[in-house]
N, C-alpha and C positions, 0 to 999 in steps of 0.2 A: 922952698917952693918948687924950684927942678927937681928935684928929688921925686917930689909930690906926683909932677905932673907927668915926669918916666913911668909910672907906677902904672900911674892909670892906663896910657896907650898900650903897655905890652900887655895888661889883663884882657883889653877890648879883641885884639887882634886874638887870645885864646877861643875865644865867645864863637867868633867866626869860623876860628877853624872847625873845629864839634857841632858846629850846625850845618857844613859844608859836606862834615864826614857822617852825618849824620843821612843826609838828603841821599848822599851815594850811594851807602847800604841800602836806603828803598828802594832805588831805582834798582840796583840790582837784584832786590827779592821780589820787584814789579818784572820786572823783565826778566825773570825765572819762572815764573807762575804764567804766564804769556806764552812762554815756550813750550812749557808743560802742556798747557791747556789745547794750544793749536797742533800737540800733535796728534793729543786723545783723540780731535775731531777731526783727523784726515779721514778718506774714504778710502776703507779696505774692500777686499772682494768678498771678507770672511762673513761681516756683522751686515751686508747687505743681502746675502741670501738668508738670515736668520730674519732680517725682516720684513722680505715675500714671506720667507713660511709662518712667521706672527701671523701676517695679513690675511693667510691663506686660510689658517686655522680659524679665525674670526671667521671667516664667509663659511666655513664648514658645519661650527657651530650655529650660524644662523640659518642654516638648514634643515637643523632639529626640528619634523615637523610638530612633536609631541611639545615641545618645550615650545613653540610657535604658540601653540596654542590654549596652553596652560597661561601662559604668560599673560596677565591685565592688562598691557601696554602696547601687546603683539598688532601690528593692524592688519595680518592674519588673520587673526581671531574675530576681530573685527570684522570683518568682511564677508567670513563663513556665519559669525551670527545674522549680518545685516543677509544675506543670499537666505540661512535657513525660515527667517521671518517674511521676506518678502515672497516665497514660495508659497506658506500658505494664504498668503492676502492675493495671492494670484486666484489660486483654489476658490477664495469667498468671491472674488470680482467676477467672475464669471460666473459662478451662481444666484452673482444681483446682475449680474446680463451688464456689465460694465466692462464690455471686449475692450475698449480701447486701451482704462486704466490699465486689464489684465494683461495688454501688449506692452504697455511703457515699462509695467513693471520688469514684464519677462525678459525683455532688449536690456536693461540695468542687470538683470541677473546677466546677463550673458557678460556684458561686459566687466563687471566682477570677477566672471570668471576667466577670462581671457588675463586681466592683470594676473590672476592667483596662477595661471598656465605659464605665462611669463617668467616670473620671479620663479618658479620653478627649473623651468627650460633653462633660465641662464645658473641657475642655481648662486641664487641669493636672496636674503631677504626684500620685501617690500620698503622703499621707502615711505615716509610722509607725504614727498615733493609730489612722487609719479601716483600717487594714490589719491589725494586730497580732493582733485577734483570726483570722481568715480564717487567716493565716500558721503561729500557732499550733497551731489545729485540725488544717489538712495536714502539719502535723511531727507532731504525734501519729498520723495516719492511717498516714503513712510509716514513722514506730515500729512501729507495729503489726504492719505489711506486713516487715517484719526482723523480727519475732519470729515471722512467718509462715514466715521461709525464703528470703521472695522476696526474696533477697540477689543480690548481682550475679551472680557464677556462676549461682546457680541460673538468673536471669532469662536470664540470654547462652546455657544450653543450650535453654531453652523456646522462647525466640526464634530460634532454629538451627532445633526443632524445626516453630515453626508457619511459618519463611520456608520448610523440604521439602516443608511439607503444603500451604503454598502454590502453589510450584511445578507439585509435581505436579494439581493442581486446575488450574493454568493450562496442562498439557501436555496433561491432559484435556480441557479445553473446545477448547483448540486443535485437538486429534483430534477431536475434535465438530465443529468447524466445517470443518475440512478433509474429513469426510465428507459433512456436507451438503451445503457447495458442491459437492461432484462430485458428490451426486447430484442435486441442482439443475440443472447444467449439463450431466447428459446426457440428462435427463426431454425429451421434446419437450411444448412449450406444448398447451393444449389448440385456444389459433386455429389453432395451426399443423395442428395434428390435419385440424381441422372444416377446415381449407382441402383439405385430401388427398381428405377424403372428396365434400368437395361438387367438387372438380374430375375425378376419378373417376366422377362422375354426369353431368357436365356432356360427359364426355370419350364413354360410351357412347349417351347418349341423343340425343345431337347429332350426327347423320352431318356437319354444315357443318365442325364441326372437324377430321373425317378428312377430308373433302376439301380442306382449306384443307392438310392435310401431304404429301396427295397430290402437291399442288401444287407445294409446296414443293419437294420430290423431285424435280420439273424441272431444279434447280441441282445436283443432286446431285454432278456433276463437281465442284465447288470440293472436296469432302472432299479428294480426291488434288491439286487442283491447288498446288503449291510453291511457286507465284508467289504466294500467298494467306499469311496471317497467320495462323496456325492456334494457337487455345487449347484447352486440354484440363480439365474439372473432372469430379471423380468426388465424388459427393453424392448422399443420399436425402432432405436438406433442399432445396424447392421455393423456398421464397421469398429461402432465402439466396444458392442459385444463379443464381435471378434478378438479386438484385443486382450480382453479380459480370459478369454479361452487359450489366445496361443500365448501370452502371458505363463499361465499355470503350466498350461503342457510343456514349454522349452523350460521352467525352472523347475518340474516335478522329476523326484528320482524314479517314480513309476509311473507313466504317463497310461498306461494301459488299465491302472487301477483307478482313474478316474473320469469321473459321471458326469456333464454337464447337461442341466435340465433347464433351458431355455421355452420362456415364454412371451409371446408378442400378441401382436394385435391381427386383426386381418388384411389389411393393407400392406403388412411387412411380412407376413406369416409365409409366402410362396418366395419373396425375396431373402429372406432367411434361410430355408429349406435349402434353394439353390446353393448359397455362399458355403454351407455347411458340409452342403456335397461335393460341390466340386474342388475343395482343400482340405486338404489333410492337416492335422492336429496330433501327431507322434501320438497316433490308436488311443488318444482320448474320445471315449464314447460320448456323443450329442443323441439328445433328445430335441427337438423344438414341438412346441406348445401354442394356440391361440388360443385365448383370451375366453373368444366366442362357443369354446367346444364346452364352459363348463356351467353347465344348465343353473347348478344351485347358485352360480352367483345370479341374482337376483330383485329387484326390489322389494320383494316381500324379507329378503334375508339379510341383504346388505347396508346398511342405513347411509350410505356415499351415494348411493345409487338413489335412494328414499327423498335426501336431500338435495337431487338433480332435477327432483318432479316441482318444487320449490320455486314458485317465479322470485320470490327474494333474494335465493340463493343465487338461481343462475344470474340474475340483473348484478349481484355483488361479485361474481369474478369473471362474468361476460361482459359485464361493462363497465361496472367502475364504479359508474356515475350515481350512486342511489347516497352516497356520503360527503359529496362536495368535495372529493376524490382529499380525504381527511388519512384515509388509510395508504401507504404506501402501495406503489405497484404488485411490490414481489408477491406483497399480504393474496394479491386479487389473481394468482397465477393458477390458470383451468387446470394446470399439470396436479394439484394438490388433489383435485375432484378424478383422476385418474384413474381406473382400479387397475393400472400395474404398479401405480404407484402404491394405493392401499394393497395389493394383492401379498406382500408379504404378513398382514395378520392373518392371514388362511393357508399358510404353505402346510400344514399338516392334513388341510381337504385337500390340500393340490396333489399331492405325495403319502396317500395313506396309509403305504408301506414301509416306509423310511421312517429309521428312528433317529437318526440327527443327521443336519447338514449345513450346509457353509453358505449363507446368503452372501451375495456381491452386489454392490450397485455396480451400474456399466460405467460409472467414470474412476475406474481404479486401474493399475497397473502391477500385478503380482511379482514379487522378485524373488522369492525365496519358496523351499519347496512346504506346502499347507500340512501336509500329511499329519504334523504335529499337531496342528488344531483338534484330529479327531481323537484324542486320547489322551483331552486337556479334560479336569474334574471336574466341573462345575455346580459340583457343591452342592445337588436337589436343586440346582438355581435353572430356568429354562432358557435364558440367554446367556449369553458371551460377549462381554462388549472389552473395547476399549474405553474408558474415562477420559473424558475432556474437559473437566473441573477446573487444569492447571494452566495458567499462561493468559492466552488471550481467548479461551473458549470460557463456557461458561457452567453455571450451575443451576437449579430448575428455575430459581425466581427468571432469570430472565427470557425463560420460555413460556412460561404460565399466566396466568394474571390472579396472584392472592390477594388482590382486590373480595374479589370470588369468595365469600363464604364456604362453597364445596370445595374450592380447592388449598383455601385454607386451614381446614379442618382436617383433610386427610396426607398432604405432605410436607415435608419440612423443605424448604425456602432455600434452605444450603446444601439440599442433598448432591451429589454428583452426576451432574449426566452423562451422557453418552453417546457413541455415535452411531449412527446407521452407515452401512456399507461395507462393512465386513464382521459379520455376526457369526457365531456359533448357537446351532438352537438344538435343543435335547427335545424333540417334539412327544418322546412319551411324557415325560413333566409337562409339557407342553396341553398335550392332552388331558390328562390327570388335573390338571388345573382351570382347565377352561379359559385360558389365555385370549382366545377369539372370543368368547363373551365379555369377559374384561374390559374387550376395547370395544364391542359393541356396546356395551352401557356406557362410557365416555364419550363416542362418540354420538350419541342420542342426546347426551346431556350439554351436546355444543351444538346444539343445533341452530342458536343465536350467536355462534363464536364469542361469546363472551368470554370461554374459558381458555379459550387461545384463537391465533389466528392463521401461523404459519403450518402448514405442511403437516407430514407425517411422524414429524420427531417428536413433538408434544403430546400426541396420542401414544407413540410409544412408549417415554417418561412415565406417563400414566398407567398403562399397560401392563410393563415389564415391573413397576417400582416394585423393590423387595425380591425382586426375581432375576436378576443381573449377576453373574461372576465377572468383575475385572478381571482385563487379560491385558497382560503385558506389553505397554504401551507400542515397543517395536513391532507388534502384531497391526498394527495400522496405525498409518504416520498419514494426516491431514492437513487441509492447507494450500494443497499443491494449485487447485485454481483459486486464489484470492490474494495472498497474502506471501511472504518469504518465509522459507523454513529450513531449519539449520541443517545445511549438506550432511554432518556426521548424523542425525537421526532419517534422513532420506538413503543414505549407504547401509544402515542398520534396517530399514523398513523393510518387512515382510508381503506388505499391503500400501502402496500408495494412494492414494483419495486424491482427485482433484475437485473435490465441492466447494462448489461457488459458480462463478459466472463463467470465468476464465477456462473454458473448459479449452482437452486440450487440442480436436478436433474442429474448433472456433478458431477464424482469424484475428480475437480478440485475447485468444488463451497467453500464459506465459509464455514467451521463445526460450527461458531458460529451463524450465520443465518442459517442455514438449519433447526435444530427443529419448527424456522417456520413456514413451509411451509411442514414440515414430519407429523404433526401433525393433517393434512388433508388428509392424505392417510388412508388406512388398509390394512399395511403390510400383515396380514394375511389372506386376501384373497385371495383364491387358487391359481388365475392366476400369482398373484405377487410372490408369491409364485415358483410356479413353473418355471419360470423367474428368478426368487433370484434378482428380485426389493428389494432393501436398500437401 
């Protein structure tokens, strides 16, 4: 029984030991992991600036304004929706005369955007906290604005409504500005005026300058001679046809070999004379011409003139008003009823001994020497044009009206037109053909303008059709008053055009084509001068 009971107390005391050494090893793999642990989490200098620029990086990307508002959850986005909605219900409130709603509403826009101003300036996103009220306020305003009506239908007919009254407001001012320009651009300046008149003083009270025309008229021969360059400009603007003369003469290689045959009116006819005499043009020969010295034009001959006797006619471009003014200004412009405007379908009465010559309008600028025109082929064809079919000029339909049965029947729709203001004309073809009857049976047969309405270039179309040579575009470059036109084809131009309104002698013309065309003048000659010509 001692035996027994030895046994047992020394296995008890093993028990203990092993649960003792047992306990110690945790403790020390507990208090190794504790050690470990608290030192990973000390505070370094290194992992604290790596976590501003985490930080940083977040607020950087919440600056993404595209991602702002792509994002469903942005209250960004949110806010720019609620400002873009509440804009138009502003629009409709005040077109129901609800100034006040349309003020709550607008003070909420504002302050919307004052938050979106904010969160930008400090550059970070919007919260929820600093937003929520702003947010809530414009859903109640937008509640309201529904119990108002301004529901979507409603809003989408309103809005129908104010983009007509738009429109129409902007078709109006349009027509507003389409009339003033024209009549901007048919008013003469007042320099231009005061030049008229003080060269009309200058032209009577000064016998030197009729004898200097006297003189002149020694060369008189070059008119008829053939062997000569012969241009033709019909004008009662003095300084524009100026240009057009000293133009050719400083870019002609033979300035002595050519002819200009100027025609005006009598009102300009003595002011012209003068201008001609008292400057020289490098022994380019002037002729001037009025209007009134040539008996056969007529009304028994001319049917412009026929249809001046016309109380319909004169009421539709002297006043306008016989059509509930349906037809545009430009349409109703006296200058069409002109006959120096018409006077180039007669330049072979004007000129009976000249067998071709070179028509100019007076809003051109010559840059290259013409000479070459006169020994261009044209083909048994009695004009010389340039074609303006390509780009943004046009083709006959949109000078004609083939509504017209006549004028259906005899041209084709797509043919190419052409321009007036720098023509080549072979006037024996010319002759030979009866070109001036041509355009006298057309122009009888619009005596209702139903076949057209604009101007002289539809009757030419008419006219000339079948009887035109194209001539190579850089032979006249147009455009110059209306529209922009590409510098490399104005550097290659032979013949500049400024047709349109824009002219360049108007305080309305281009500034960037005007040096031009100023570059042929001299400011500084008294009379401009004295004018305050610029």
């Amino acid at each position: 029984m001692r035996r027994k009971n030895q046994s047992f107390g020394r296995q008890a005391r093993r028990r203990y030991s092993n649960f003792f050494w047992l306990m110690l090893c945790g403790l020390v793999i507990l208090l190794f992991f504790i050690v470990l642990f608290s030192k990973d989490s000390q505070p370094t200098a290194r992992p604290a600036i790596n976590k501003r620029a985490y930080k940083q990086d977040r607020i950087l990307e919440g600056l993404n304004i595209t991602d702002e508002i792509l994002s469903p959850h942005s209250i960004t986005r949110q806010l720019n929706d609620q400002i873009a909605l509440a804009k138009s219900l502003v629009v409709i409130a005040k077109e129901s005369n609800n100034l006040q709603f349309a003020w709550e509403l607008s003070a909420q826009i504002r302050n919307l955007q004052v938050l979106l101003s904010n969160a930008a300036t400090r550059q970070s996103p919007l919260t929820i906290v600093e937003s929520e009220t702003a947010i809530r306020d414009m859903a109640l305003l937008l509640y309201q604005a529904q119990q108002l009506h301004y529901d979507s239908a409603t809003m989408i007919m309103r809005l129908k409504a104010k983009i007509q009254s738009l429109e129409e407001q902007m078709s109006s001012v349009s027509d507003k500005s389409a009339k003033y320009g024209q009549i901007a651009a048919e008013e003469v300046p007042k320099s231009l005026y005061c030049l008229g008149v003080q060269l009309a003083t200058e032209w009577f009270k000064s016998p030197n300058l009729q004898r200097k025309l006297v003189h002149k008229k020694k060369s008189a021969w070059k008119l008829e001679d053939n062997s000569l360059y012969h241009f033709c400009v019909f004008s009662d603007n003095i300084l524009a046809t100026s240009v057009v003369v000293n133009s050719t003469a400083v870019n002609s290689k033979n300035p002595d070999t050519v002819v200009f045959h100027l025609v005006t009116d009598e009102v300009n006819y003595a002011p012209m004379k003068a201008w001609f005499s008292m400057n020289d043009f490098r022994d380019v020969t002037v002729d001037v011409q009025k209007i009134e010295d040539f008996s056969w034009l007529n009304a028994s001959y001319v049917p412009v003139l026929r249809q001046l006797r016309d109380s319909e006619t004169t009421k539709y471009y002297f006043s306008g008003s016989n059509d509930d003014n349906r037809t545009p200004i430009k349409f109703r412009n006296p200058k069409y009823l002109s006959m120096l405007n018409h006077l180039r379908f007669y330049i072979p009465e004007v000129y009976p001994a000249l067998k071709k010559v070179v028509f100019l309008d007076d809003d051109v600028v010559v840059q290259k020497d013409l000479s070459a025109l006169f020994s261009i082929d044209l083909n048994g064809n009695v004009n010389g044009a340039v074609e303006t079919c390509m780009e943004t000029f046009h083709r006959y339909h949109k000078y004609l009206n083939y509504s017209h049965p006549l004028i259906r029947s005899h041209f084709d729709p797509d043919a190419c037109g052409w321009a007036f203001g720098m023509n080549v004309f072979d006037l024996v073809e010319w002759r030979k053909r009866n070109v001036t009857g041509i355009y006298h049976y057309w122009q009888e047969k619009n005596v209702d303008r139903t076949l057209w309405k604009l101007g002289t270039l539809p009757p030419g179309l008419l006219t000339f059709y079948g009887l035109t040579q194209p001539l190579e575009p850089s032979w006249h470059v147009l455009g110059l008053g209306y529209t922009n036109v590409d510098p490399k084809l104005i550097a290659k131009g032979a013949v500049l055009h400024y047709n349109g309104n824009a002219k360049p002698w108007l305080k309305i013309g281009m500034d960037k084509y005007k040096p031009l065309w100023d570059k042929y003048i001299d400011y500084g000659h008294p009379l401009l001068q004295q004018c305050n010509v610029h």
